[in-house]
C-alpha positions as CSV (number, residue, x, y, z in Angstrom):
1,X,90.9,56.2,94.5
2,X,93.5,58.2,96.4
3,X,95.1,60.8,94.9
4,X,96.7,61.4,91.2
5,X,96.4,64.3,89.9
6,X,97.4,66.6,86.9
7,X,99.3,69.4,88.6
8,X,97.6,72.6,87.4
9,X,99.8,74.6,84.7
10,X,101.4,77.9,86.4
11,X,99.8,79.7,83.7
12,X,95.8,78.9,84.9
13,X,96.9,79.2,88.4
14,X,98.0,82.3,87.4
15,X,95.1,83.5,85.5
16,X,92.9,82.1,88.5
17,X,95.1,84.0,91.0
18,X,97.0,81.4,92.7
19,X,101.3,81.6,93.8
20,X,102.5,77.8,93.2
21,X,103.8,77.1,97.1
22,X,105.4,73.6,95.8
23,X,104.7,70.9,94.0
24,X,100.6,69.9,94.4
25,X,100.3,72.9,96.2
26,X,99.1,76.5,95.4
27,X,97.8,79.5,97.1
28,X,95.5,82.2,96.5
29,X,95.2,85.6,98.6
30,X,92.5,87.9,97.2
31,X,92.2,91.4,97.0
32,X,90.9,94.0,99.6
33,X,87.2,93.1,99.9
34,X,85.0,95.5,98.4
35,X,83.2,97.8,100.8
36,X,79.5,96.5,100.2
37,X,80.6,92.9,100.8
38,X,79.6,92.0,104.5
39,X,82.5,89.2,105.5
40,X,81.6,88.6,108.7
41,X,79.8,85.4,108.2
42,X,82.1,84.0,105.5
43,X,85.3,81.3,105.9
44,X,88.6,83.1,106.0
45,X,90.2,80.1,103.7
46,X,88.9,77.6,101.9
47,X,90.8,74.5,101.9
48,X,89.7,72.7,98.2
49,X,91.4,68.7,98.4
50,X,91.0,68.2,94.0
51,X,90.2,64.8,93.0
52,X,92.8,61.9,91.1
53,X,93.6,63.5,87.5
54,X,91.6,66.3,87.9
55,X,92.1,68.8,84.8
56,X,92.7,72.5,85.0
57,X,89.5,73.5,83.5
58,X,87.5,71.3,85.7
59,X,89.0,72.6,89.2
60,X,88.4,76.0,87.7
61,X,85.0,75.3,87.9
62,X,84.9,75.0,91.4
63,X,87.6,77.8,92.8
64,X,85.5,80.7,90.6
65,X,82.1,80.2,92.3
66,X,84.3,80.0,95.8
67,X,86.0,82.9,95.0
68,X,82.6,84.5,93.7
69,X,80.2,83.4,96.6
70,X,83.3,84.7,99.3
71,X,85.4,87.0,98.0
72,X,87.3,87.7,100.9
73,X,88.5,84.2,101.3
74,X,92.3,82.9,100.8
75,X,92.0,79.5,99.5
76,X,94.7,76.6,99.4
77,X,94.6,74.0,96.5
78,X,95.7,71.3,97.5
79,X,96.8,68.2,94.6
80,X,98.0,65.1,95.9
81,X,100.3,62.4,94.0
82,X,99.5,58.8,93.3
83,X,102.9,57.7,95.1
84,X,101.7,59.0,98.3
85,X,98.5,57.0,98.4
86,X,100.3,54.0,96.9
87,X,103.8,53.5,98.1
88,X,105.2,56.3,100.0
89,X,104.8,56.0,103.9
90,X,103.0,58.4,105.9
91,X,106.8,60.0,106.9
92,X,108.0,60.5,103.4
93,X,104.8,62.3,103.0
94,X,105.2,65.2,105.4
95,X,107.6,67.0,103.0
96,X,104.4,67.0,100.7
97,X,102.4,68.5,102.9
98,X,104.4,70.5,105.0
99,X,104.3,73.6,103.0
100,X,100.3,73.7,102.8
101,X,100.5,73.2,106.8
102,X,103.0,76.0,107.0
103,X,100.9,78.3,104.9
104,X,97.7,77.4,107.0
105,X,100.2,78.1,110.0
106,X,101.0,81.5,108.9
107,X,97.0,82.3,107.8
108,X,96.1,81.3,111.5
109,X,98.4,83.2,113.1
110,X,97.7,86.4,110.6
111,X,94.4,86.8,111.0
112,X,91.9,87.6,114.2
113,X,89.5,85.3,113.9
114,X,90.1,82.4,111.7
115,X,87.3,80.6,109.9
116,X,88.1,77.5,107.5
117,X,85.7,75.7,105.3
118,X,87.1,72.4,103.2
119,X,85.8,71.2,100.0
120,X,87.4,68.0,99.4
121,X,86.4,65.7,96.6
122,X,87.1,61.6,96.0
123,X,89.2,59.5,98.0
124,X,92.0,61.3,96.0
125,X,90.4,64.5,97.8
126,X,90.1,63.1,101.2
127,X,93.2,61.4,101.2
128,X,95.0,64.6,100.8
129,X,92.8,66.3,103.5
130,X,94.0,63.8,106.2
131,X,97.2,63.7,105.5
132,X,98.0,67.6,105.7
133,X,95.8,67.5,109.2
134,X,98.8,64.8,110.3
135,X,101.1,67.4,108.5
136,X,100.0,69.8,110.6
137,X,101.0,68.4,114.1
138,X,104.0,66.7,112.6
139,X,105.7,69.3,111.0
140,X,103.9,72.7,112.4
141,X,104.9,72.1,116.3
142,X,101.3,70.3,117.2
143,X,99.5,73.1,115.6
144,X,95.6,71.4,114.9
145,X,94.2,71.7,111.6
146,X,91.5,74.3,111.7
147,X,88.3,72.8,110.2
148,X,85.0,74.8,110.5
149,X,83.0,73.2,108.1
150,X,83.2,69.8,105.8
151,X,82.0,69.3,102.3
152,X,82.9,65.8,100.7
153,X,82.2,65.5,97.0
154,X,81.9,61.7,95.6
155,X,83.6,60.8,98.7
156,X,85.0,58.5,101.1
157,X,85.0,54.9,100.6
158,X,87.3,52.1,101.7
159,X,89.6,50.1,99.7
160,X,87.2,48.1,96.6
161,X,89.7,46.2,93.7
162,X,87.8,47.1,90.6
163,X,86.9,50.8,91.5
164,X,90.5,51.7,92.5
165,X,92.0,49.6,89.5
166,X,89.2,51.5,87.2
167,X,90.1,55.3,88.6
168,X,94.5,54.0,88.5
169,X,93.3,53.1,84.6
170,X,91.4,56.6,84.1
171,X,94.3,58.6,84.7
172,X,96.3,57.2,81.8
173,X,96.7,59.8,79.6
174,X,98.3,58.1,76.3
175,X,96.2,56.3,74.2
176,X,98.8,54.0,73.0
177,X,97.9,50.6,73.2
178,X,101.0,49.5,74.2
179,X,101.2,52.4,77.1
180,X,97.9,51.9,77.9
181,X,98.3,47.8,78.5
182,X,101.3,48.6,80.7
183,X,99.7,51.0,83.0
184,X,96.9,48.6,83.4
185,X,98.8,45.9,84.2
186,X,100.5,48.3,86.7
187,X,97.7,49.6,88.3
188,X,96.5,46.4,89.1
189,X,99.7,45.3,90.8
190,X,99.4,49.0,92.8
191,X,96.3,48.1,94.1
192,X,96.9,44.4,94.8
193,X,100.0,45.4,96.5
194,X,98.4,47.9,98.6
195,X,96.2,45.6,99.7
196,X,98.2,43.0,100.5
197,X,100.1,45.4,103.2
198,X,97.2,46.3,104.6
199,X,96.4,42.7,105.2
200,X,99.7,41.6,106.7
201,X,99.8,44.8,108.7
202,X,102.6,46.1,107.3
203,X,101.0,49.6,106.6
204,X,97.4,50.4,107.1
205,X,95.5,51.2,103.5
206,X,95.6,54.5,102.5
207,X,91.9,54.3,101.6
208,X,91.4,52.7,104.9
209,X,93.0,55.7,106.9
210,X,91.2,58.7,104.9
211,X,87.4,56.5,106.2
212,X,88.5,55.7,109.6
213,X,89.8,59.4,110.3
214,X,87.5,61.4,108.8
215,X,85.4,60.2,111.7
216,X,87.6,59.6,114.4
217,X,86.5,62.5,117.4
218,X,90.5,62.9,118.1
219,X,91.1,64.3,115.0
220,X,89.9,67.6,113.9
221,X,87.0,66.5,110.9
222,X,84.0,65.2,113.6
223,X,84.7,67.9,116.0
224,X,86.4,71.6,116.3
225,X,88.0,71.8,119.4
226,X,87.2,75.5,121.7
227,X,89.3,74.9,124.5
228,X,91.9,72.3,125.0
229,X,92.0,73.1,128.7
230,X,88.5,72.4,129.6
231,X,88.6,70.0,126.6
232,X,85.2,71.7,124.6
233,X,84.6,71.1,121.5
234,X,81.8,71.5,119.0
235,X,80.2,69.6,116.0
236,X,82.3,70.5,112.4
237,X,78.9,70.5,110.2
238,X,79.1,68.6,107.1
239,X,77.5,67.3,103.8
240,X,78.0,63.9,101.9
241,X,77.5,64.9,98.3
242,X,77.0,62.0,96.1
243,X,75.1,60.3,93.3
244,X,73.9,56.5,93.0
245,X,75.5,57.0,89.1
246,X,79.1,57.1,90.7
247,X,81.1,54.1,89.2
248,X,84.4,55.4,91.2
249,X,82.8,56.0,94.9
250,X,80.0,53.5,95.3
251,X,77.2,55.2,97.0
252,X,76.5,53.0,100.0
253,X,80.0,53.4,101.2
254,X,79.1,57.2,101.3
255,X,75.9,56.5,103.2
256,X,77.2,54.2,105.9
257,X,80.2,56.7,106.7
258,X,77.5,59.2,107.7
259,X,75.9,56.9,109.5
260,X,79.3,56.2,111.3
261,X,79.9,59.6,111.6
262,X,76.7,60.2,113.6
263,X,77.2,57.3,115.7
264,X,80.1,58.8,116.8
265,X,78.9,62.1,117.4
266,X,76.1,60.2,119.5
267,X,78.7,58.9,121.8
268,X,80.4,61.9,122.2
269,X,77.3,63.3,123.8
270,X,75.5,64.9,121.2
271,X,71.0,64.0,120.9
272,X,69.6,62.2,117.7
273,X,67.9,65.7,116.3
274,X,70.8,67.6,116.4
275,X,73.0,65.1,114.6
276,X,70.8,64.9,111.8
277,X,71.5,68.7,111.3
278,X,74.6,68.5,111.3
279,X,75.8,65.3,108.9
280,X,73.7,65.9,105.9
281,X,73.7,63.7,102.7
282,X,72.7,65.5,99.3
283,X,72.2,62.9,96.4
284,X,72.2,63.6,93.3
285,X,70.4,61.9,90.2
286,X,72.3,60.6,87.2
287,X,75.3,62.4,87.9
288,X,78.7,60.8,87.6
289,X,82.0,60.8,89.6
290,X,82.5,64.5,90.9
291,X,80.4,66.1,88.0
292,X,77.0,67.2,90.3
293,X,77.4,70.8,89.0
294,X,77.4,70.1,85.2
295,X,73.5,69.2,85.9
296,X,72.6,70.6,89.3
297,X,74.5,73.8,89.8
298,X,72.6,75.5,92.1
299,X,71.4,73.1,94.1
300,X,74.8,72.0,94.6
301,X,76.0,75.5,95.9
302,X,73.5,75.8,98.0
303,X,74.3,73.0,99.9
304,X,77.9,74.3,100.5
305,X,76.1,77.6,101.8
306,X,73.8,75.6,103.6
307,X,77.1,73.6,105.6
308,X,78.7,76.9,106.3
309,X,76.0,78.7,107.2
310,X,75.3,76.2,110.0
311,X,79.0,76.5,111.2
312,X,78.2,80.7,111.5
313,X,75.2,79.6,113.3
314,X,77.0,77.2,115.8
315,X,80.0,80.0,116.2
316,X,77.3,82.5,117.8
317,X,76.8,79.9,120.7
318,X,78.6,80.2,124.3
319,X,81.5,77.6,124.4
């Protein structure tokens, strides 16, 4: 489900690093890198997209092994709000986002050769991440979300009624019955609602938006562009990470948007081989919603080295 999240407490972004930007959004700018640390084949910011509700200590436990595995890297968290996936339109939005796309405006333009991976986990997650790519043009003079690399945890799937009504539900936080029985009843009128728009054309589904652009070769998630005057571009690696378990994000939505997604790349000129390189699904095995580390930690890191390091690889070829 799109986006509701627990804003992190200034006082764990604090111990984690981070300068709260705005509301949802937070920034982190590490030290000097340490002499023996080689940099020259890591991201220069990580873009991490959390998930709806996601708690403090759980975030944490993805933005230590980022900052761990590149220690030179600035990252932007990025939290979106249930309104913005639920009621607000795409142009009340940009004041969301627009600090995040200033920030990644001012990293661009600050550093000599920038390199951005993004982590981006749920619909919640990938909602967010499309949204701050429109933010970008809108708001930043046209400037084009930099993507290098792509790593989608439990993630994307269009609009399904009783997974979206079941994540609404889950963020919830009182265990009053009465509280409880009201949000229920609301977050089934959200989602109803929602839908309905979507199906009298009033406003396209925010669940429906973060599937079709994720793969859409005009936007800046399927393909990097080198050179807008020659009009170049080159693949943005990426890696499905999922689990059958998932009771949020079912699993063949997951699937069939990397098939998409190499369809596309297929008609944009690219052979069979080397698409299968470059759109990667990892499943994992009795893992739920956005929880592969808990039981596959490693294997789920290396996969995110794995993505980038195909992005360093496809940087060392001519344009």
């Amino acid at each position: 489900m799109a986006s509701a999240t627990t804003t992190i407490t200034p006082n764990v972004l604090t111990t984690l690093g981070f300068e709260k930007i705005s509301q949802g959004i937070s920034w982190y700018q590490p030290d000097e890198v340490p002499p023996t640390h080689d940099s020259s084949g890591s991201p220069t910011l990580i873009i991490i997209c959390s998930w709806a509700f996601a708690q403090p200590k759980h975030i944490a436990k993805y933005i230590q092994p980022h900052k761990e595995i590149y220690p030179n890297a600035s990252i932007l968290l990025v939290q979106n709000i249930i309104s913005n996936a639920v009621w607000r339109p795409d142009s009340w939005q940009m004041s969301f986002f627009q600090p995040a796309a200033t920030k990644i405006q001012a990293h661009l333009s600050a550093t000599t050769d920038p390199r951005v991976l993004m982590h981006a986990f749920s619909n919640g997650g990938s909602h967010g991440a499309v949204q701050l790519s429109q933010a970008c043009r809108e708001t930043c003079g046209g400037m084009r979300l930099l993507v290098d690399a792509l790593v989608l945890d439990s993630c994307p799937a269009p609009p399904r009624f009783s997974p979206s009504v079941a994540a609404l539900i889950s963020g919830i936080p009182s265990k009053n019955y009465a509280i409880r029985g009201l949000g229920t009843v609301l977050a089934y009128a959200s989602v109803a609602m929602t839908g309905a728009f979507d199906i009298l054309n009033i406003s396209e589904h925010a669940l429906w938006k973060l599937y079709r652009v994720l793969n859409d070769p005009n936007d800046v998630f399927l393909l990097k562009t080198l050179s807008k005057e020659q009009g170049t571009s080159r693949v943005v690696p990426r890696t499905y990470l999922y689990s059958k378990s998932d009771t949020m994000i079912p699993w063949e939505d997951v699937v069939a948007h990397a098939r998409i997604a190499k369809e596309k790349l297929i008609a944009e000129g690219l052979g069979e081989d080397e698409v299968e390189g470059f759109v990667c699904l990892e499943e994992f095995h009795g893992t739920a919603h956005v929880n592969h580390i808990k039981e596959h930690g490693t294997r789920y890191w290396n996969a995110i080295k794995d993505t980038w390091g195909k992005a360093e690889r496809l940087r060392t070829l001519p344009n």
